[in-house]
C-alpha positions as CSV (number, residue, x, y, z in Angstrom):
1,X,172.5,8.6,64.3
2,X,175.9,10.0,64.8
3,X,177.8,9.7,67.8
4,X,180.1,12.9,66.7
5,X,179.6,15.5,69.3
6,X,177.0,18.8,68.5
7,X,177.4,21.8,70.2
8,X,173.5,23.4,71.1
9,X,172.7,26.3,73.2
10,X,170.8,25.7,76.5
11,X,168.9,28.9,78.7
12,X,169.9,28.0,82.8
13,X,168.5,30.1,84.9
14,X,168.4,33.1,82.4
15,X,171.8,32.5,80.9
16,X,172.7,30.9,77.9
17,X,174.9,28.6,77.7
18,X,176.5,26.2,74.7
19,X,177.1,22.2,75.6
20,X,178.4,19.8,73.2
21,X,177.1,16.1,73.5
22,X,176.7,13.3,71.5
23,X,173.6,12.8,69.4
24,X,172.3,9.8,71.5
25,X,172.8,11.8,74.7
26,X,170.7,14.9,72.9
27,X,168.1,12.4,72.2
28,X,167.9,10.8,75.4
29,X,168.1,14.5,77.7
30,X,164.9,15.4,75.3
31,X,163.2,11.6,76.4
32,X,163.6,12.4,79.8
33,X,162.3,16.0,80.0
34,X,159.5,14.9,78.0
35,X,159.0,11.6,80.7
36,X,159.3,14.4,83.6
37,X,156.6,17.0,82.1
38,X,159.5,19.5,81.6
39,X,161.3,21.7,79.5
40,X,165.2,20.4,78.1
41,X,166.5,23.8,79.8
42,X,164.5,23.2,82.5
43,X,166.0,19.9,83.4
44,X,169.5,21.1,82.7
45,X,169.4,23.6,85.1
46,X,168.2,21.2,87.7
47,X,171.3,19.0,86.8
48,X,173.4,21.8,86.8
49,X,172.7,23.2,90.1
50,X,173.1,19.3,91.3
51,X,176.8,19.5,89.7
52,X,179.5,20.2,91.5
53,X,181.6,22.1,89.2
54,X,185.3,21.5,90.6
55,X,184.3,17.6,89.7
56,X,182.7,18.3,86.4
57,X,181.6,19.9,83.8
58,X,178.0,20.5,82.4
59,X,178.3,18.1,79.5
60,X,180.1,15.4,81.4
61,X,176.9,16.0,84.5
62,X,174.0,15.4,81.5
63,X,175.8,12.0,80.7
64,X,176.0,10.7,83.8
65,X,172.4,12.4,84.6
66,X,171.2,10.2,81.3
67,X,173.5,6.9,82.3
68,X,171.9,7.2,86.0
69,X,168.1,7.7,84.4
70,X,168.4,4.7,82.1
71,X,170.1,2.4,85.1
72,X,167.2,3.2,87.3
73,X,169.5,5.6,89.7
């Protein structure tokens, strides 16, 4: 599995989008829709209304999103 970053488009809330992420982190976002009952775009528009935006940006909220899910936060 690479670990080189992959750009992929994501629909929020009607709007596409492009986020680049690591394989693993790809993998893992699709794990934990699939755990939740819910579509990929689906869950990254719930993380990216959770973002603040002046902290972070949209890739840098689905890593910690994934880091928090797999520490049990």
């Amino acid at each position: 599995m690479s670990a080189r970053p992959r750009k992929r488009s994501l629909t929020l809330r009607g709007h596409r989008t492009s986020v680049t992420l690591e394989e693993p982190f790809w993998q893992a976002l699709r794990e934990i829709a699939a755990a939740e009952g819910k579509p990929v775009n689906s869950l990254a528009a719930e993380i990216d209304a959770a973002r603040n935006p002046a902290d972070c940006g949209l890739a840098s909220a689905i890593r910690l999103h994934v880091l928090a899910h797999y520490r049990g936060g």
